[in-house]
ROSE-4610 file (N, C-alpha, C; in Angstrom, 1 decimal, always signed):
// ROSE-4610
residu = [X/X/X/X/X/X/X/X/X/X/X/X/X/X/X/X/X/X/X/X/X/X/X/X/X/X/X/X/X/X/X/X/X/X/X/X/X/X/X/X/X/X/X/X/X/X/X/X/X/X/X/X/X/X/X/X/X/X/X/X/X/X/X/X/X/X/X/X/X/X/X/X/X/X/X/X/X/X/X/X/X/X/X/X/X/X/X/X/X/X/X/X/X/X/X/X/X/X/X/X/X/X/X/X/X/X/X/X/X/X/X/X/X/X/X/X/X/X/X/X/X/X/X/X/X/X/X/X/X/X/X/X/X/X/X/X/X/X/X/X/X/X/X/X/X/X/X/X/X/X/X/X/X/X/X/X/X/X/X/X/X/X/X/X/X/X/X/X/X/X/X/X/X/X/X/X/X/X/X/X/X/X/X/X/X/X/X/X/X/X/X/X/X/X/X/X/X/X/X/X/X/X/X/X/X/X/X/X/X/X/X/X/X/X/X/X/X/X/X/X/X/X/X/X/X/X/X/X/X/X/X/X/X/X/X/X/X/X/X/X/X/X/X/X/X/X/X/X/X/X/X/X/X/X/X/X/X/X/X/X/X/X/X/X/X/X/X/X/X/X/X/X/X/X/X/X/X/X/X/X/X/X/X/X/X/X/X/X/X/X/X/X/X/X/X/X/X/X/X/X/X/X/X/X/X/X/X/X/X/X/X/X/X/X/X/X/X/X/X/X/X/X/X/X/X/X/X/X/X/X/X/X/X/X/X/X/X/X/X/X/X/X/X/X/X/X/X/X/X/X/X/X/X/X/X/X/X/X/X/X/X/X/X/X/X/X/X/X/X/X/X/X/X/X/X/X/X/X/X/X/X/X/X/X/X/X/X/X/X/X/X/X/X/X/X/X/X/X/X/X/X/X/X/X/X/X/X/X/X/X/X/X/X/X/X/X/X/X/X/X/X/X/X/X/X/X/X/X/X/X/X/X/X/X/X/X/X/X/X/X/X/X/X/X/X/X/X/X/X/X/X/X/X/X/X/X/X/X/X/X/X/X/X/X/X/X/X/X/X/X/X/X/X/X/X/X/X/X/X/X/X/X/X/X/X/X/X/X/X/X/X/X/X/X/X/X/X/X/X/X/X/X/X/X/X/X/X/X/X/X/X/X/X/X/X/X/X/X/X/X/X/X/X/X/X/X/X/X/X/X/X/X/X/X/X/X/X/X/X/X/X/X/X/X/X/X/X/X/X/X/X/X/X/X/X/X/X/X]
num = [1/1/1/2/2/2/3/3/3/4/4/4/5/5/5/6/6/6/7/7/7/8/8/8/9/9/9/10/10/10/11/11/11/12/12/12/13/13/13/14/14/14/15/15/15/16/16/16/17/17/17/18/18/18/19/19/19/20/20/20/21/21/21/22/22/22/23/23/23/24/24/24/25/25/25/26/26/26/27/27/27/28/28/28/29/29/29/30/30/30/31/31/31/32/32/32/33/33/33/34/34/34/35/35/35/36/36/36/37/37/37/38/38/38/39/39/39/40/40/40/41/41/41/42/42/42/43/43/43/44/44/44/45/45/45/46/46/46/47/47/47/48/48/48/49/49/49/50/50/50/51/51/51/52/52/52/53/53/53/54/54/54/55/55/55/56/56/56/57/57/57/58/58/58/59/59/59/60/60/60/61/61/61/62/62/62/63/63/63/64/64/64/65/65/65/66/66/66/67/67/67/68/68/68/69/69/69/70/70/70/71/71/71/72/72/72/73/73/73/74/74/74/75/75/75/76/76/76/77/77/77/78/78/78/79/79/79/80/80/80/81/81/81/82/82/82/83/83/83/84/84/84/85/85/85/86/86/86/87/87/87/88/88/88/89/89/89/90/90/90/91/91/91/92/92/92/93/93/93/94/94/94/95/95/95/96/96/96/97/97/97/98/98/98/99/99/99/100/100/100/101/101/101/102/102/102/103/103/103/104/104/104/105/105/105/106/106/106/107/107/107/108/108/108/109/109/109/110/110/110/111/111/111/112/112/112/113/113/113/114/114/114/115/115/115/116/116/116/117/117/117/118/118/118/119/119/119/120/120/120/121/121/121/122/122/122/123/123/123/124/124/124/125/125/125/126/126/126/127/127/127/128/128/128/129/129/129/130/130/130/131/131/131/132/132/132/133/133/133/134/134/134/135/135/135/136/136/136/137/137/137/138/138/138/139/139/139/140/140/140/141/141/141/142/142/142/143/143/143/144/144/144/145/145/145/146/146/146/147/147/147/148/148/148/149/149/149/150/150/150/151/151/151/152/152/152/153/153/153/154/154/154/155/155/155/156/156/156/157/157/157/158/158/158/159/159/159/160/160/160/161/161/161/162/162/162/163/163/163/164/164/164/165/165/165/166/166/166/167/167/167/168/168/168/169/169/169/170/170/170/171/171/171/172/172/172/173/173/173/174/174/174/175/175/175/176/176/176/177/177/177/178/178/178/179/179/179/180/180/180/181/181/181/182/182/182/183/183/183/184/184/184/185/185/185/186/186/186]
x = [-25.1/-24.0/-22.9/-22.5/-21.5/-20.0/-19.3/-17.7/-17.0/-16.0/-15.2/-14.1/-13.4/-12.3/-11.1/-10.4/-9.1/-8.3/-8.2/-7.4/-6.3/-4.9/-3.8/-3.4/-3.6/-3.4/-2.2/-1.3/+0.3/+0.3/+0.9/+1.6/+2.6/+2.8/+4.0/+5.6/+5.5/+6.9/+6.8/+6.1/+6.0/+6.2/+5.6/+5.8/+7.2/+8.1/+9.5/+10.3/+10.3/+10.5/+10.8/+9.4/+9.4/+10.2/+10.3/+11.5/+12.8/+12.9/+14.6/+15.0/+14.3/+14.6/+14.3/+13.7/+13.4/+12.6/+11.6/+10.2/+9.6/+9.6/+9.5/+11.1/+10.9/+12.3/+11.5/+12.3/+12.1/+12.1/+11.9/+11.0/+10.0/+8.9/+7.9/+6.9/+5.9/+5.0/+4.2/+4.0/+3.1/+3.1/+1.9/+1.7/+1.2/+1.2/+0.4/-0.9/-2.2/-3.2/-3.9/-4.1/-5.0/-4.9/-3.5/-3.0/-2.7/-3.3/-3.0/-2.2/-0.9/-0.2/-0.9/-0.9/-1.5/-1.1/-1.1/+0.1/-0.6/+0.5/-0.1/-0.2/-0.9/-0.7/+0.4/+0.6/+2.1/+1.7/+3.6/+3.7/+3.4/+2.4/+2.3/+3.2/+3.2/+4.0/+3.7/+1.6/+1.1/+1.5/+1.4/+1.5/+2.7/+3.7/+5.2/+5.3/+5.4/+5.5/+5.0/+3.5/+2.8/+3.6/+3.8/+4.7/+6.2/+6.6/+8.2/+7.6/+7.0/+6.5/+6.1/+5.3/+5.0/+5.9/+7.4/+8.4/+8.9/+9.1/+10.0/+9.5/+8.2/+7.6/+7.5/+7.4/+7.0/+8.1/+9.2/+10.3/+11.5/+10.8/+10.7/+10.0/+8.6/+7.9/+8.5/+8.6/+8.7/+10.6/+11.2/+12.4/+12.7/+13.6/+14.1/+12.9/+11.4/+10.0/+9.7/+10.0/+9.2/+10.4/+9.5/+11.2/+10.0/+10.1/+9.1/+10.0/+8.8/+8.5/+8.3/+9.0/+8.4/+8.1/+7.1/+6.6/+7.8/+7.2/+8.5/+6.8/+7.3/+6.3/+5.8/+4.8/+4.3/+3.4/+3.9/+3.1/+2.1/+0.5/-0.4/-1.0/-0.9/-0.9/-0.6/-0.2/+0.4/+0.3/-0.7/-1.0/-1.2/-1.0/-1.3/+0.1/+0.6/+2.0/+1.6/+0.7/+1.1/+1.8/+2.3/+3.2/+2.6/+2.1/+1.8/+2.5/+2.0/+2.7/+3.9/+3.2/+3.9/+3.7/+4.4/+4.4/+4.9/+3.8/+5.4/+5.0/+6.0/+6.8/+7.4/+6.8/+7.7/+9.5/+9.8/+11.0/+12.0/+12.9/+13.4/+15.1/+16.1/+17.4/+18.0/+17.2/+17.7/+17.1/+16.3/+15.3/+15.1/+14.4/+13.5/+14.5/+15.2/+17.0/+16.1/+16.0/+15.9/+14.1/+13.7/+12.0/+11.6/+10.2/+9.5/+8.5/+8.4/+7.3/+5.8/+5.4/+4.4/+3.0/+1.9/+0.8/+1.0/+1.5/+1.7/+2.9/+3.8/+5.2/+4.8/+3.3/+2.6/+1.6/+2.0/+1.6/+0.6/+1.1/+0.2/+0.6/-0.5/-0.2/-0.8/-0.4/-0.7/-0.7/-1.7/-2.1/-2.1/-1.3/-1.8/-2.1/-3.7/-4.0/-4.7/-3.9/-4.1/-5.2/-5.2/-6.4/-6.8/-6.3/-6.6/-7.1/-8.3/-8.7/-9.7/-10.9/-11.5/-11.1/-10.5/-9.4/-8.9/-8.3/-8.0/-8.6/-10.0/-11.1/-11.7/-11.9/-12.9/-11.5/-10.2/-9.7/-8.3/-7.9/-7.1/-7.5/-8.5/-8.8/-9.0/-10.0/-10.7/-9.9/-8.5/-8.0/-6.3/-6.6/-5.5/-6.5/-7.8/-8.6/-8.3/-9.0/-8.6/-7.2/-6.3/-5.0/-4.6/-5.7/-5.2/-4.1/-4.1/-3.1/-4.5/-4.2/-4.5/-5.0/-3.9/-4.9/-4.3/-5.1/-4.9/-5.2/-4.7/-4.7/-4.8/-6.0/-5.9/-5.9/-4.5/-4.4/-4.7/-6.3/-6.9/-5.5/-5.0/-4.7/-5.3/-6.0/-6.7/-8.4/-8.7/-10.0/-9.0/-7.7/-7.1/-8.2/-7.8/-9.0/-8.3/-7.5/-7.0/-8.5/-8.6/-9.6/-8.2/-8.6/-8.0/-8.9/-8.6/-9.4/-8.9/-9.7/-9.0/-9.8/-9.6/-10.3/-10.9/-10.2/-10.0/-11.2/-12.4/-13.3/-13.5/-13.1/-13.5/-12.6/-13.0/-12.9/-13.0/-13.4/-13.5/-13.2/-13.4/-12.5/-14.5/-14.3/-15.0/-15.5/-14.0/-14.0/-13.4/-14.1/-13.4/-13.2/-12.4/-12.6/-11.8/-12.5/-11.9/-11.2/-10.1/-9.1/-8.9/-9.3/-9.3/-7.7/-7.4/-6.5/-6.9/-6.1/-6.2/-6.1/-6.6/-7.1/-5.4/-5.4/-4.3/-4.8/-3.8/-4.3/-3.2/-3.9/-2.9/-3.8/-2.5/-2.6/-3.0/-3.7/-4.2/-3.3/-2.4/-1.6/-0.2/+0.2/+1.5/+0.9/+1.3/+1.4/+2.0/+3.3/+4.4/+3.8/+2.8/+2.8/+1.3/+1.3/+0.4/+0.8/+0.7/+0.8/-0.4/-0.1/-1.6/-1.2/-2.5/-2.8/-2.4/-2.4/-1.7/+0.1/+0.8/+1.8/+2.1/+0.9/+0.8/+0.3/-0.2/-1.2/-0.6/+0.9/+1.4/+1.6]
y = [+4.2/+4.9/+4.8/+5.6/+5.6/+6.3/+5.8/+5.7/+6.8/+7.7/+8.1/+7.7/+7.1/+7.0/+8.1/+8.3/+9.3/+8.0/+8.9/+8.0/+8.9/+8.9/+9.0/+9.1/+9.9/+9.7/+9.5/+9.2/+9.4/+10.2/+10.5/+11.4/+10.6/+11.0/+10.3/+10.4/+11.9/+12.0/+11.4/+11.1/+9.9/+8.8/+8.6/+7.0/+6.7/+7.9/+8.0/+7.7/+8.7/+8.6/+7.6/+6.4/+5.0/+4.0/+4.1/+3.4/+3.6/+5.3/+5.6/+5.4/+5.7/+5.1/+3.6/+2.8/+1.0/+0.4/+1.5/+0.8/+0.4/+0.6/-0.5/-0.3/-1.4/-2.5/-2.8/-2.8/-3.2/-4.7/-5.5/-6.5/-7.0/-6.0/-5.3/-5.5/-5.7/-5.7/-5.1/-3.5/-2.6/-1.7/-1.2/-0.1/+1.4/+2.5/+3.9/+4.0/+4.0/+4.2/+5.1/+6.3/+7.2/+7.2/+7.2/+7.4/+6.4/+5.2/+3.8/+3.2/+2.6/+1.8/+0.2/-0.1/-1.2/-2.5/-3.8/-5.2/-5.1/-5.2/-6.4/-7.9/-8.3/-9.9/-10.1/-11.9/-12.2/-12.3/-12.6/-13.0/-14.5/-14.8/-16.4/-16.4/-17.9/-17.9/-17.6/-18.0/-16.9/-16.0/-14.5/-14.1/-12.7/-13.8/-13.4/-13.4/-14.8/-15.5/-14.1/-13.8/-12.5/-11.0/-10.9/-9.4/-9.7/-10.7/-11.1/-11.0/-11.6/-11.7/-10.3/-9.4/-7.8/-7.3/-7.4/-6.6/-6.6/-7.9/-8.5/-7.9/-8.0/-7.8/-6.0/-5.4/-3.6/-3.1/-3.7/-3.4/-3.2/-4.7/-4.8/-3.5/-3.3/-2.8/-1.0/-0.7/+0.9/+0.8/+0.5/+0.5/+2.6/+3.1/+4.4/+5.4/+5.0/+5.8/+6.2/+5.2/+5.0/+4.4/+4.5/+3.7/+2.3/+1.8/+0.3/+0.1/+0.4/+0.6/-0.8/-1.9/-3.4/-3.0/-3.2/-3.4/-1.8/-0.5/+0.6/+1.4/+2.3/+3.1/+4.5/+4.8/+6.3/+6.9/+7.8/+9.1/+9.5/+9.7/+9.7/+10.8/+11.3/+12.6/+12.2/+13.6/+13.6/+12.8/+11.4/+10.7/+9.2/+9.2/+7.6/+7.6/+6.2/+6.4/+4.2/+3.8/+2.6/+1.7/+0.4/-0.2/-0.9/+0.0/-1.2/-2.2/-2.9/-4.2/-3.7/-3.0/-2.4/-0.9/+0.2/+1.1/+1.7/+2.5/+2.4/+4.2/+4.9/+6.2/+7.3/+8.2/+9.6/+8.9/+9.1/+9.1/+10.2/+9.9/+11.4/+11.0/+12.0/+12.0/+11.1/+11.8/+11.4/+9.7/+9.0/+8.0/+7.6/+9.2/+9.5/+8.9/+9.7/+8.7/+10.0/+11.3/+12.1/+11.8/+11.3/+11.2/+10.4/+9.8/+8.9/+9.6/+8.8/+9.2/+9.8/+11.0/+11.0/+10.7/+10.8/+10.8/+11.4/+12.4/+13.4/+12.5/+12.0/+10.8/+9.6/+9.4/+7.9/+7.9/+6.8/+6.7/+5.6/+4.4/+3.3/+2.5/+1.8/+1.2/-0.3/-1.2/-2.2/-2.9/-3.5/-4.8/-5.5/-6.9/-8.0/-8.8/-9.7/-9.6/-11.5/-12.3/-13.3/-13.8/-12.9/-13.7/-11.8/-11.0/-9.2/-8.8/-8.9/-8.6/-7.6/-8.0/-7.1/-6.0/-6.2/-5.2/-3.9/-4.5/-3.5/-2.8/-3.5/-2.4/-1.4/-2.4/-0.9/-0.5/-0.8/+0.3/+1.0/+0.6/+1.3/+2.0/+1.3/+1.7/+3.5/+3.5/+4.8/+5.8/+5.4/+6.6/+6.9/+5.8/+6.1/+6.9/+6.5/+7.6/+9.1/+9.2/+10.6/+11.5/+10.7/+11.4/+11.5/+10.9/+11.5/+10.1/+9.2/+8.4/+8.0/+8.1/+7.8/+6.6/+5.6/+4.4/+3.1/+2.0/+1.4/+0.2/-1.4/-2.4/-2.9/-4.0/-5.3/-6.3/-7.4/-8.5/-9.5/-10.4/-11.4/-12.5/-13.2/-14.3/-15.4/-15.5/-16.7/-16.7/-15.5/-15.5/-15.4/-15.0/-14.9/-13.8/-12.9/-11.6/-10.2/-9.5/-8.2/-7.0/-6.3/-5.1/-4.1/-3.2/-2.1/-0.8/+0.0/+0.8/+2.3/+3.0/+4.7/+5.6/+6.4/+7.9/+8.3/+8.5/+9.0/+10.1/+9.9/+11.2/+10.8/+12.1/+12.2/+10.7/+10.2/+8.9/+7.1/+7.6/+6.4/+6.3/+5.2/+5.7/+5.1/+6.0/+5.9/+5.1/+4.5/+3.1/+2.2/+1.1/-0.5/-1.5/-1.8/-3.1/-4.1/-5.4/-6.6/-7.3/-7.9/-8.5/-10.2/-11.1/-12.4/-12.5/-14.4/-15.2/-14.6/-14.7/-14.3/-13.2/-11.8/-10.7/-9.9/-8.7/-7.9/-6.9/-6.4/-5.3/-3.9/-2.9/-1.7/-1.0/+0.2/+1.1/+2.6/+3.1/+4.5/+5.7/+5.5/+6.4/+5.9/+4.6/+4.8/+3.9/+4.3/+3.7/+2.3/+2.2/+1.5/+0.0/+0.2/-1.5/-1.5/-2.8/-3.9/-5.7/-6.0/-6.9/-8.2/-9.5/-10.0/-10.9/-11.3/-11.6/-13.1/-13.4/-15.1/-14.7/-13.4/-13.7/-13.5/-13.1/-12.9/-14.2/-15.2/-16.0/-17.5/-17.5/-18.3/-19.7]
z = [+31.6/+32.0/+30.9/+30.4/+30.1/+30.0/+29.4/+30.1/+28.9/+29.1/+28.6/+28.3/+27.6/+27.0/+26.1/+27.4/+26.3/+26.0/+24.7/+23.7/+23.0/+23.4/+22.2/+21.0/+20.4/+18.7/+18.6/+18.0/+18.0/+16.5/+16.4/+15.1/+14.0/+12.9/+12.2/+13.1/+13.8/+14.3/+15.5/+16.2/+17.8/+17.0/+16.4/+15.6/+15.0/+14.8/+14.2/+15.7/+16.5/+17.7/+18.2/+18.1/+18.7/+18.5/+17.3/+16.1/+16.9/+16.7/+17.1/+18.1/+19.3/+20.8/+21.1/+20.4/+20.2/+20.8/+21.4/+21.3/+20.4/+19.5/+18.5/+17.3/+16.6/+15.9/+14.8/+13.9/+12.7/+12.5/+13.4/+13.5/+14.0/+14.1/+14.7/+13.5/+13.0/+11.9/+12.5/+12.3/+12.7/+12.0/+11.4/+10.7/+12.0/+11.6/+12.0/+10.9/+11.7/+10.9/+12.0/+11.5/+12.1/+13.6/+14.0/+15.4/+15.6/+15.6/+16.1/+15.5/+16.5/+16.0/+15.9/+15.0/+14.6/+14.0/+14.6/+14.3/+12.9/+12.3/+10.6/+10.8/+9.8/+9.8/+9.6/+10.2/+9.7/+7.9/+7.0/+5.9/+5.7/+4.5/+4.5/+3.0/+2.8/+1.9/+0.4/+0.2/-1.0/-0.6/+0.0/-0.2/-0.6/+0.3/-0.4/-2.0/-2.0/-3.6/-4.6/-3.9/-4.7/-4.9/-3.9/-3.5/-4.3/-4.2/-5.1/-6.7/-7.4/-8.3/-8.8/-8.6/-8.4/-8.6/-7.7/-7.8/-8.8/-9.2/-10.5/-11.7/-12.2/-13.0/-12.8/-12.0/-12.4/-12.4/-11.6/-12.1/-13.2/-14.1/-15.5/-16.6/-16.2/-16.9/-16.4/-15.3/-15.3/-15.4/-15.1/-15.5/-15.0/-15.2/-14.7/-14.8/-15.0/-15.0/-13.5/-12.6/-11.4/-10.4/-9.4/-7.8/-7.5/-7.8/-7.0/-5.5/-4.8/-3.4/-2.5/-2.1/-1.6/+0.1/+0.3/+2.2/+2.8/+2.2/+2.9/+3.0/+4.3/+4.7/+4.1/+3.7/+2.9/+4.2/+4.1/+5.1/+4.3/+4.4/+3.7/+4.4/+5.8/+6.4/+8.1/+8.5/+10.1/+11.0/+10.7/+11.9/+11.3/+9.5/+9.2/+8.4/+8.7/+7.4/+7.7/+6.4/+6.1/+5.5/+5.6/+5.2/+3.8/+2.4/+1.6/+1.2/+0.5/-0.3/-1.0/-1.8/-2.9/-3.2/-3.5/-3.5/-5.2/-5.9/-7.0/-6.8/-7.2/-6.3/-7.5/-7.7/-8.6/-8.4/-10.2/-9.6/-8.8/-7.7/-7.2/-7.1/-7.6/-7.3/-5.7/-4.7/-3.6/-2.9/-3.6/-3.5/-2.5/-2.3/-0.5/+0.6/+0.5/+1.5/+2.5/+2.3/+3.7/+4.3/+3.2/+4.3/+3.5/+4.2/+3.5/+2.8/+1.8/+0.6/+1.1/+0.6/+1.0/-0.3/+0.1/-0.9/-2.1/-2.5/-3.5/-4.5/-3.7/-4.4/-5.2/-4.5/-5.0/-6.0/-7.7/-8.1/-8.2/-7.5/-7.6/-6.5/-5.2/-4.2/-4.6/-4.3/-4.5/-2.9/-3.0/-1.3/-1.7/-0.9/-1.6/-0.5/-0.4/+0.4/+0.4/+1.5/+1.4/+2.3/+3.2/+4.6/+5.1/+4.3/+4.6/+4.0/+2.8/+1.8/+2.3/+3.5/+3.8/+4.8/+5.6/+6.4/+5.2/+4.1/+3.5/+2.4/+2.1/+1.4/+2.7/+3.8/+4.8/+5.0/+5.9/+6.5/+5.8/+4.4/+3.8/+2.6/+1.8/+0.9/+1.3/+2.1/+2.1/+2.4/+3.1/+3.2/+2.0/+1.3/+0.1/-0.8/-0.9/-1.4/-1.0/+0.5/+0.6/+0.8/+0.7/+0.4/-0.6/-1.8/-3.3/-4.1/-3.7/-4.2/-5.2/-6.9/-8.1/-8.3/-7.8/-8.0/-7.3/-6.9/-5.7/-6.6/-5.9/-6.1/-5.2/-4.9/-4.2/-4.9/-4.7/-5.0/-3.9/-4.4/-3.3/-4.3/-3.4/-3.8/-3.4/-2.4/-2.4/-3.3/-3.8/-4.7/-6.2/-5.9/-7.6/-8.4/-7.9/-8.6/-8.3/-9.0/-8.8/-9.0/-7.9/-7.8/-7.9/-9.5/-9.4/-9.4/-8.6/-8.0/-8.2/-9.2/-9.7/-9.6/-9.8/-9.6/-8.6/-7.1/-6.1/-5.8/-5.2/-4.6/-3.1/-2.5/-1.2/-0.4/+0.1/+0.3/+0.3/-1.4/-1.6/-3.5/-4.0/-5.5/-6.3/-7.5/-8.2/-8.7/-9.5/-10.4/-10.0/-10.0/-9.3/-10.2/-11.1/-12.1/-11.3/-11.7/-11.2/-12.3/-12.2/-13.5/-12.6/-13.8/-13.3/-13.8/-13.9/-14.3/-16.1/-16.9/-18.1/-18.6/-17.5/-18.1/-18.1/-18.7/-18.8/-17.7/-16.7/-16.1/-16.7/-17.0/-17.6/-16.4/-16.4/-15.3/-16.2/-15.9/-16.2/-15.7/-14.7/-14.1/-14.6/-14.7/-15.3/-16.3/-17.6/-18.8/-19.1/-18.4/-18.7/-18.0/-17.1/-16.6/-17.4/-17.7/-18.5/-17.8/-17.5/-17.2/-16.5/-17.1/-16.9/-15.6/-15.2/-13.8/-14.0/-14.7/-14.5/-14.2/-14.3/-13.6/-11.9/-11.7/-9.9/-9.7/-10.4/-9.8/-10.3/-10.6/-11.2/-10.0]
C-alpha cells in the first residue's frame, strides 16, 4: 500500500514573507533549498576561525574587484536561496541593498565545512552547478583539504582539484585571489 504525501514547496518570496512577519528571525539557522526550509548546523569554533580567515584574506586580495559575501543569502532560483559560507559577488553600486544576489551576481561560493562536508557535495554542490555559479569551494577543515570545483555542466562541475596544506589555490574566475591553504588551516 502505499501512501501519498502532499508536500509544500515554499518559494523564495514565502520564505521572505516568513522572515517579515517572524516566523522565522534572524536567529534561526535555516537555509531554503528546493522548497524546504531547512536547519543548518550549528557554528563550531573550526569552523568560524575558517570563515574569519577567508574573509580577511579575499578581502585583501579582491579589494574594489568584488563585494565578499560572509554567511548572506543568494537566490539561485524561485524556490532555493542558500546561506553559503562565503559568497564573493559582481561588484554593484547599490551592494544588493534592494535584493539578494542571485546566480548570475556570483563569482565564487565557498563552504566551509567542519562536520557538513558530505551534505554539501550531494546537496549543494549540484545545484550551484546548475545555476551556473563558475566555481565552488569546499573547505574540509577537519581533513584540511580545499576541493575547488569549476566548470559547471548540467548539474554537476567538471573539474575538481583538491589543494592540501602547502599548495596555492588560484581562482580561474577571479584572478585576484591566490592564496595558499596554510592560511585557512592556520
Amino acid at each position: 500500500m502505499s501512501i501519498d504525501i502532499v508536500r509544500h514547496a515554499f518559494s523564495v518570496h514565502d520564505y521572505a514573507r516568513m522572515r517579515e512577519s517572524g516566523i522565522l528571525t534572524e536567529d534561526d539557522r535555516v537555509e531554503l533549498i528546493d522548497g524546504e526550509v531547512r536547519t543548518m548546523s550549528p557554528i563550531g569554533p573550526l569552523h568560524a576561525a575558517i570563515v574569519r580567515r577567508l574573509v580577511k584574506r579575499l578581502i585583501d586580495l579582491v579589494g574594489d574587484q568584488a563585494i565578499v559575501s560572509p554567511q548572506n543569502p543568494i537566490q539561485l532560483n524561485d524556490y532555493t536561496e542558500p546561506q553559503p559560507d562565503v559568497a564573493v559577488l559582481r561588484p554593484r553600486t547599490d551592494n544588493y541593498q534592494r535584493a539578494h544576489p542571485v546566480a548570475a551576481d556570483v563569482l565564487l561560493i565557498i563552504e566551509v565545512s567542519d562536520t557538513t562536508a558530505q551534505y554539501d557535495r550531494i546537496e549543494k554542490l549540484p545545484r550551484y552547478a546548475a545555476a551556473g555559479i563558475p566555481e565552488t569551494w569546499i573547505v574540509d577543515g577537519e581533513q584540511r583539504v580545499v576541493e575547488q570545483c569549476t566548470h559547471p555542466v548540467h548539474d554537476q562541475y567538471a573539474r575538481i582539484q583538491k589543494y592540501f596544506p602547502g599548495d596555492v589555490i588560484t581562482s580561474p574566475v577571479v584572478p585576484a585571489i591566490a592564496l595558499n591553504a596554510d592560511d585557512l588551516f592556520a
